[in-house]
C-alpha positions in Angstrom: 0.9 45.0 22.7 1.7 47.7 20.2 5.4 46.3 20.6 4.0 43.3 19.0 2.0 45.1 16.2 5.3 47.2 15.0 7.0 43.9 15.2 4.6 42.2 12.8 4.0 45.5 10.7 7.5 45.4 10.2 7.9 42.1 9.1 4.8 42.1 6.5 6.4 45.4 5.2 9.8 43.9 4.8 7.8 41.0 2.7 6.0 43.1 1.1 9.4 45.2 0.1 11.4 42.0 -1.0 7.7 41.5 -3.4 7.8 44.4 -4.5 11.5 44.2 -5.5 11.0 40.8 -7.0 8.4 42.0 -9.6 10.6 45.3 -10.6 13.3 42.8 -11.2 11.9 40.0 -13.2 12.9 40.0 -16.4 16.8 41.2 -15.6 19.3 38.4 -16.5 21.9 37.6 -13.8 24.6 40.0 -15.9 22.6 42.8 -15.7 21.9 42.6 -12.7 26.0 42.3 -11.7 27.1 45.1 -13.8 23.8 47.5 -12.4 25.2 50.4 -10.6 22.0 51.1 -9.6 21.1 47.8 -7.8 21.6 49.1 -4.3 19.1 52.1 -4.8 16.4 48.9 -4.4 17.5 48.0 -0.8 16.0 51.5 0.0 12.7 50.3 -1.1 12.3 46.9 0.9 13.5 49.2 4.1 10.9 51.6 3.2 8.1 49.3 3.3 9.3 47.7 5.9 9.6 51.3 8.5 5.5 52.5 6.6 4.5 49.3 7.6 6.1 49.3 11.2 4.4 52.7 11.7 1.4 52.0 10.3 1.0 48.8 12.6 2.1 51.0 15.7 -0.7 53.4 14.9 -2.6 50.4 14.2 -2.4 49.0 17.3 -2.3 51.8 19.6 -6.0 52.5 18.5 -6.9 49.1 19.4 -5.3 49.3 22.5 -7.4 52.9 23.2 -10.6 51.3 22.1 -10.2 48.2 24.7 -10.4 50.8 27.2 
């Protein structure tokens, strides 16, 4: 069961991640975005929601599972 919240935490974070990545790069043309050295630093952000909201949804889940007795 807490297998299957990490697995759903993970995949809203990831979501949440590829959002958060599409607002910060709305306005950027399609050349700046080709010539931007620093478009890989973003990848780091989609993986970082992704992993908080995996852990969070573990935690999340294992206190659910505790309170079910």
């Amino acid at each position: 069961m807490v297998y299957a919240f990490g697995l759903v935490g993970f995949i809203i974070g990831f979501l949440a991640g590829q959002s958060v990545i599409g607002y910060l790069l709305r306005d950027k043309t399609k050349e700046e975005l080709l010539n931007d050295p620093k478009l890989k630093d973003y990848g780091f952000i989609t993986w970082g929601f992704a992993i908080g909201f995996c852990v969070l949804f573990v935690f999340l889940g294992q206190a659910v599972q505790s309170s079910q007795g």
